[in-house]
C-alpha positions as CSV (number, residue, x, y, z in Angstrom):
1,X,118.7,45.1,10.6
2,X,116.1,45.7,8.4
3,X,116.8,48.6,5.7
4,X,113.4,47.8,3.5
5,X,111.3,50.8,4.2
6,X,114.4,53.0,3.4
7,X,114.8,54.5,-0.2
8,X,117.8,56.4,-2.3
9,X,116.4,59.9,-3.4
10,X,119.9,61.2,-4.1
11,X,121.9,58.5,-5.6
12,X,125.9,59.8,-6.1
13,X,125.2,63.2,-6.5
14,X,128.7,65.2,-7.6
15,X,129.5,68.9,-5.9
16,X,130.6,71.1,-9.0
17,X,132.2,73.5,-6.8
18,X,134.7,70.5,-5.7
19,X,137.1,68.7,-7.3
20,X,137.7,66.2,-5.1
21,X,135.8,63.8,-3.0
22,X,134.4,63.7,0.4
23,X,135.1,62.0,3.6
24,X,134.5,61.6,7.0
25,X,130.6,62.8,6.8
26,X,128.4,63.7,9.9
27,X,125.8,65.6,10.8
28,X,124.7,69.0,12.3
29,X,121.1,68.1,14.3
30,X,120.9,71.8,15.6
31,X,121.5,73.4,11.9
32,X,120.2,70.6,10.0
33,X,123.4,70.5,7.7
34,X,125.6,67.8,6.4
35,X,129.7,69.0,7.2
36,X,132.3,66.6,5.2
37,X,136.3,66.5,4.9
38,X,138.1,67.3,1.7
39,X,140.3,64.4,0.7
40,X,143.4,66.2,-0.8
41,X,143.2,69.7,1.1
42,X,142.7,70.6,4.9
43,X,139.1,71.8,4.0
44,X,135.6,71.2,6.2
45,X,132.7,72.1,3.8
46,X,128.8,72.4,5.5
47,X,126.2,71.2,2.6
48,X,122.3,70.9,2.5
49,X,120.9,67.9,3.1
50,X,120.0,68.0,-0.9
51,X,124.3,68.0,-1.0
52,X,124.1,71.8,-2.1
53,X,127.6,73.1,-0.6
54,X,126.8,75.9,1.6
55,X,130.5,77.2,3.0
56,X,133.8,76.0,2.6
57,X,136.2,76.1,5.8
58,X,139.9,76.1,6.0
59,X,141.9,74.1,9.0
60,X,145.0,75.5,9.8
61,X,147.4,73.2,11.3
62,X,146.6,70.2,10.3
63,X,147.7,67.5,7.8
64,X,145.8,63.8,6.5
65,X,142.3,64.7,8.2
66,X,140.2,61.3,7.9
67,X,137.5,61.6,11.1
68,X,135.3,64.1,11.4
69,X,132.4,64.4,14.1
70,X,129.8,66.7,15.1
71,X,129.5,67.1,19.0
72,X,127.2,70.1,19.7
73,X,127.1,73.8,18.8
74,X,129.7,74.9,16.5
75,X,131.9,72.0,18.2
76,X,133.7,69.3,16.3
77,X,136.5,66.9,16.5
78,X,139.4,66.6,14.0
79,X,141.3,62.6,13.5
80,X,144.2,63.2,11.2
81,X,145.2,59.7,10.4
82,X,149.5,59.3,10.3
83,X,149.8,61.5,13.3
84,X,147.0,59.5,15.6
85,X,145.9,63.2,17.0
86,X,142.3,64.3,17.9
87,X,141.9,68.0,17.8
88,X,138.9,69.9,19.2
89,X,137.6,72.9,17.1
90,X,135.0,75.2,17.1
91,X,133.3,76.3,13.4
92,X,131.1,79.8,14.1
93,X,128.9,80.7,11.6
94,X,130.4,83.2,9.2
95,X,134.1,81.9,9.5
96,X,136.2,80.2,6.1
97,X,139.3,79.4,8.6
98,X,139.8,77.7,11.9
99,X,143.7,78.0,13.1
100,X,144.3,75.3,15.4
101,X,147.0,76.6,17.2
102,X,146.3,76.3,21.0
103,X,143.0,74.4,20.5
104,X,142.4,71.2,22.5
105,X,144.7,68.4,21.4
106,X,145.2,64.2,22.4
107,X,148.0,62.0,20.8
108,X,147.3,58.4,21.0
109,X,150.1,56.6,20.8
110,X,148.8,53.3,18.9
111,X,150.4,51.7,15.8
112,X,152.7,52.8,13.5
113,X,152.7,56.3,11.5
114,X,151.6,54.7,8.6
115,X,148.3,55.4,6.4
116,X,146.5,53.0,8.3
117,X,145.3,55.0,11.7
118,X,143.4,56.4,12.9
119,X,140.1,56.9,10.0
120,X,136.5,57.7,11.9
121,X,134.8,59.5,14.2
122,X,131.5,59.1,16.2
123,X,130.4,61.2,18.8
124,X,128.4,59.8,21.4
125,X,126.5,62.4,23.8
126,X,124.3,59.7,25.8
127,X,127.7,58.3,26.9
128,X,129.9,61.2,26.5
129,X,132.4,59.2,25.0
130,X,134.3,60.0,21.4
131,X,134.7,56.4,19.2
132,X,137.6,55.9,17.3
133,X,138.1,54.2,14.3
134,X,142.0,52.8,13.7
135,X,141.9,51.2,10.3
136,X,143.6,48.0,10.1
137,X,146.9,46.9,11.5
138,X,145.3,46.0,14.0
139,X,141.9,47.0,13.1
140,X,140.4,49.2,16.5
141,X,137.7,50.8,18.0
142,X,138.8,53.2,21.0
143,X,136.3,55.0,23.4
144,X,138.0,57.9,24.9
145,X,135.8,60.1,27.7
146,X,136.6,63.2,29.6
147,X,138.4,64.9,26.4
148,X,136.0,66.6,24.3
149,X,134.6,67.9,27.6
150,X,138.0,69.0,29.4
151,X,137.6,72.5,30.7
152,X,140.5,74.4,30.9
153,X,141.8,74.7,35.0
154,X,139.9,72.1,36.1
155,X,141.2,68.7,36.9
156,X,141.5,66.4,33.8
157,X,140.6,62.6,33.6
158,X,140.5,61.1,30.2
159,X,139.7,57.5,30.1
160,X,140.8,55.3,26.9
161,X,140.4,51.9,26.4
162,X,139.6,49.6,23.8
163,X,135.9,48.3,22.7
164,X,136.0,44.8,21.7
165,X,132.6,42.0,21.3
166,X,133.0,39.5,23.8
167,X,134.5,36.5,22.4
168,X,135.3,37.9,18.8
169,X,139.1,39.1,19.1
170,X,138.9,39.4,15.3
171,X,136.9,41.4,13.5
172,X,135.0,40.2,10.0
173,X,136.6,42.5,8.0
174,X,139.6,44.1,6.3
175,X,139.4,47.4,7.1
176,X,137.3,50.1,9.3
177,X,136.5,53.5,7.7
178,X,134.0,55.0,9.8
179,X,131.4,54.9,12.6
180,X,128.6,56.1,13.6
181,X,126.3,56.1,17.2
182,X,122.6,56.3,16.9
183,X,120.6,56.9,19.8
184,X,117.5,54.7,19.1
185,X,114.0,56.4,19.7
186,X,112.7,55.8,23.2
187,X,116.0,54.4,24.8
């Protein structure tokens, strides 16, 4: 992959209006916005893409967020880590609290309760399919289809399975953290 022709113009720029870091970044293509976790606090922010924070928005319900995607509209998937649960919210405009109560919900059952679960998110429309990041202990990356699109009273089919390289069984690392899927220009 070639990364020559690409150049830092904001180079660890801080948030004064946080005090703590940032996780699980994605982006907004319809509002043109960057939309990050909180680490310590159940808190979704929306920033500029010049890092100004725009809103702050607080998730009720929900404990150790680590993934965070964007999927369209005001819709978004939640990955709390320890718990392995996906949660599907919707952010409006105008709003500084989302109550999770009743919203969609999927428990995957893999690995231990540990801090090492479940830790990105990556939305893939092309292939509407959600990727999952498990961090290490085993180290995974899960596709999971027919959730984020589940209409309520209509049949449900949700597929999950595991993505693996052919012929690696290992991957070359210690740990995942995130993940991202680009759709490449004229494919």
């Amino acid at each position: 992959m070639d990364l020559s022709r690409y150049r830092v113009t904001i180079d660890g720029k801080s948030i004064p209006a946080l005090e703590d870091d940032l996780s699980a970044l994605t982006y907004n293509l319809e509002k043109n916005t960057l939309w990050a976790l909180l680490n310590s606090d159940p808190v979704v922010v929306e920033l500029s893409l010049e890092g100004e924070l725009l809103r702050s928005i607080r998730i009720e319900g929900v404990r150790d967020m680590e993934g965070f995607t964007h999927v369209c509209g005001d819709r978004y998937v939640i990955a709390e880590e320890r718990t392995h649960r996906l949660l599907v919210v919707d952010i409006p405009d105008g709003v500084d609290r989302v109550h999770t109560e009743g919203v969609p919900t999927l428990v995957v059952g893999i690995g231990s309760d540990t801090n090492k679960g479940f830790e990105g998110l990556s939305w893939d429309d092309d292939g509407q399919r959600l990727l999952v990041v498990k961090e290490r202990n085993p180290m995974r990356v899960i596709e999971i289809t027919g959730f984020v699109s589940f209409v309520v009273g209509e049949p449900m089919n949700i597929g999950i399975r595991e993505i693996k390289s052919p012929g690696s069984p290992e991957l070359f690392m210690r740990g995942l953290s995130s993940i991202t899927h680009v759709r490449l220009c004229g494919a």
